[in-house]
N, C-alpha and C positions, 0 to 999 in steps of 0.2 A: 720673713714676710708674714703678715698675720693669716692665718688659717680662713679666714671667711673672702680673702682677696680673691676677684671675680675669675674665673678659670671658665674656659671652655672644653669642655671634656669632649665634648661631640668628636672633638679634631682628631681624637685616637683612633676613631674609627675608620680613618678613609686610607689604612692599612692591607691592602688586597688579601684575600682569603680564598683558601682553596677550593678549587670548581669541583672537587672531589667528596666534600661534605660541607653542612652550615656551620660557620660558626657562631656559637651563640653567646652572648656578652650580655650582662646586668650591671647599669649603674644604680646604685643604693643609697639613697639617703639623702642627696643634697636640696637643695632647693632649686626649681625649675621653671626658668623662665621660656614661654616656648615662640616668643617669638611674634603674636597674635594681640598682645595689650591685656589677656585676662589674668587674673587674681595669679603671681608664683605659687607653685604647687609646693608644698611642702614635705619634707619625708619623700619625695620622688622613687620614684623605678621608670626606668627605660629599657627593656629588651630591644637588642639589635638581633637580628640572625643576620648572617653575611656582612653586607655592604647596606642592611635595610632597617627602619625602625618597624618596628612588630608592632610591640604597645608600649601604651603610658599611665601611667597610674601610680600609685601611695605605694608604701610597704604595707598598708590594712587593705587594700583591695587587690595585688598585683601576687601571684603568684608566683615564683621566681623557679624555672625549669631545675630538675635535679642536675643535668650536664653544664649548665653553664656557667663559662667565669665571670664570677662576682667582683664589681670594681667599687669599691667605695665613693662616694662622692659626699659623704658626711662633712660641713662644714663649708662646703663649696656653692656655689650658683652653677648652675648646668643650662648653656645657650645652645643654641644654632650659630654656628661658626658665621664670624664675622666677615665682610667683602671690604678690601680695600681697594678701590677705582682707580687710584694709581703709581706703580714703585715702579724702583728698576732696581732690580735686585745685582746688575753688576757694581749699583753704586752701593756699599758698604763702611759704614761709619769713619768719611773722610771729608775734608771739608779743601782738598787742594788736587781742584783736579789737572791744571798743567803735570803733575807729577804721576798721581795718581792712573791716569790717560796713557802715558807713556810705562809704567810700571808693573803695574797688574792686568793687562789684557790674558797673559798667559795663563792664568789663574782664573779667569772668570768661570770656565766651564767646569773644572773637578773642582774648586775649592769657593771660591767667592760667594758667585750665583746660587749653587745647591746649599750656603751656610745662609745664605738671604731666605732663600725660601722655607729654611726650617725654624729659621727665626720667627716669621709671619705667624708658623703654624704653630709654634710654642706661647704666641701672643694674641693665638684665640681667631688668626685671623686663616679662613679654610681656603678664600678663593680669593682672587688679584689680579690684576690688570697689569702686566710687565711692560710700559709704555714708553720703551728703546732700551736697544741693548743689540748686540754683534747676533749674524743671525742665526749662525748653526748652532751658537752656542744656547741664545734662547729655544730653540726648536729641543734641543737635547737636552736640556735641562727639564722643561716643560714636558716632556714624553718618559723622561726615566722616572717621576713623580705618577704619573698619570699610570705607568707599569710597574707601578710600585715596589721599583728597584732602591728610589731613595726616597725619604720622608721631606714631604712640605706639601705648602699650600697649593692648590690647582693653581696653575695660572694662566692666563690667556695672556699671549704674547704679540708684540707686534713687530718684533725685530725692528731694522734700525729706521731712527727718523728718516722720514723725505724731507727734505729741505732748497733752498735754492744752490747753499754751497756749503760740503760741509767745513765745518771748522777746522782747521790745521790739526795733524798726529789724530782725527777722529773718524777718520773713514770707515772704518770698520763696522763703523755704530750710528753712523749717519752718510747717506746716501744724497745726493745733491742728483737735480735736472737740469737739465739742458736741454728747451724746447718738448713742444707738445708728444712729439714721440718717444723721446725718450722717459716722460711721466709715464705713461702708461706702459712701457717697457719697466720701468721700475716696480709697478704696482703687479704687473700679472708675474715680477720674478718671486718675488713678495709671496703673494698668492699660491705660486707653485708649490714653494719651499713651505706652505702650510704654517701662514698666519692666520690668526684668530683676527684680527683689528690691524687697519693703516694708520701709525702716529704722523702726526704734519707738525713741521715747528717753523718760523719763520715764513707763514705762506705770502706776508704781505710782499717776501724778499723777490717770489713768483710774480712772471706775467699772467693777467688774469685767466690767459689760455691756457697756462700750466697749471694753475689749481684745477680749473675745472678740471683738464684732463685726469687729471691724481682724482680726486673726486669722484668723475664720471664712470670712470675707472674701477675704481673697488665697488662701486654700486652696483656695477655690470657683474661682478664677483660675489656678489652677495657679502660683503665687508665694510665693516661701519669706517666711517674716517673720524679721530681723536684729532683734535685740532686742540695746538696752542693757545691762549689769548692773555700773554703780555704786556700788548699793545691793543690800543683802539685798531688800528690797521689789522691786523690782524682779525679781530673781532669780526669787522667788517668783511672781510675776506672770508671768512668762513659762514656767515651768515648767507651773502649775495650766492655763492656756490654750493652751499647743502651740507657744511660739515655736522657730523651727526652729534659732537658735545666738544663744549670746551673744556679745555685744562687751565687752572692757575687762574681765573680772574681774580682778583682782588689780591693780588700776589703783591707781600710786604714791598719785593724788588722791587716792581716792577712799575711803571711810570704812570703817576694819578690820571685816571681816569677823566676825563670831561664834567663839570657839575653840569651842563646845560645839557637838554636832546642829543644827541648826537648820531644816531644811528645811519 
């Protein structure tokens, strides 16, 4: 690859460090975009100690501590780690998932999911949105990163879609309702088990009481709801009820949209 190809160094940092002393790291020399729209700094120095940024500055103003490790970054562009709003990191570069679905569940937790999440972090990207996926496995994935037992991206997780039913061999990873108490019995299990976010897919498939309740639901929790939008119906459905962002509009799949008003 050519030597000036865009790298995110930042991402090396979010490697846990001992509560016993600082560690102190110097990046050197690259060029530094920080993220703000001003002029990239050139010649760069970043001191981190720990888990922190100190300072910033040139190699002609920045002083560089006699203990610390020095990381070249000559030749590179040096960011703020990038956010991707939405993966699922049990899905890893397959394109057949009748097969896949039935195949690899067993793998998702020690091999799949943790090789997803250090992919993100090797492609600059530090923090993500896990938007379905089986649920202990994402909770366990999500917390061995976060205790920096394994390397990848943060990620916020929502364990599995709610939906109206889920899809055959998918249970695992998507959760279906059945009337308004049972939503909300889904949401605060959700909740328990220590999600970050409620994904929703299919809510038009929902009577309008069971969104809401999903809905009404994670708000009383302090958790945002990810809603689908596939479909107009859909759209609709998340709009009248309060879903806090959609996923996928303009999605190639997914069935042209209305030219005229339609809201």
């Amino acid at each position: 690859m050519h030597k000036a190809l865009l790298v995110t160094v930042l991402l090396l940092f979010t490697i846990s460090t001992s509560s016993q002393e600082k560690n102190i790291k110097a990046l050197v020399g690259g060029t530094l975009i920080d993220g703000f729209g001003s002029t990239p700094i050139q010649n760069s120095v970043i001191i981190i100690e720990g888990e922190k940024i100190k300072t910033i500055g040139t190699v002609e103003t920045i002083e560089i501590p006699a203990n610390a490790e020095v990381i070249s970054t000559e030749g590179m562009t040096v960011l703020p780690g990038l956010w991707d709003m939405h993966v699922h990191t049990m899905i890893n570069g397959h394109s057949d998932y009748a097969y896949w679905d039935k195949t690899y569940p067993p793998l998702f937790k020690d091999v799949i999911m943790p090789a997803s999440a250090n992919q993100l972090l090797m492609a600059g990207v530090t923090s993500a949105r896990d938007l379905g996926g089986p649920l202990e496995e994402s909770i366990a994935v999500r917390d061995a990163i976060n205790n920096g037992d394994i390397p990848g991206a943060t990620l916020y997780v929502s364990g599995p879609f709610i939906q109206k039913k889920p899809y055959p061999g998918t249970e695992d990873f998507r959760w279906g309702v059945n009337g308004v108490d049972d939503a909300r019995k889904k949401v605060r299990k959700l909740a328990k088990a220590g999600v970050d976010v409620i994904k929703v897919v299919d809510q038009d498939k929902m009577t309008g009481a069971e969104f809401k309740a999903v809905v009404d639901e994670a708000h009383a929790l302090n958790l945002k709801i990810v809603a689908h939008s596939h479909r107009p119906e859909e759209i609709r459905m998340g709009l009248k009820y309060g879903a806090d962002c959609f996923e996928h509009t303009g999605l190639s799949s997914a069935p042209r949209y209305p030219d005229i008003s339609w809201i």
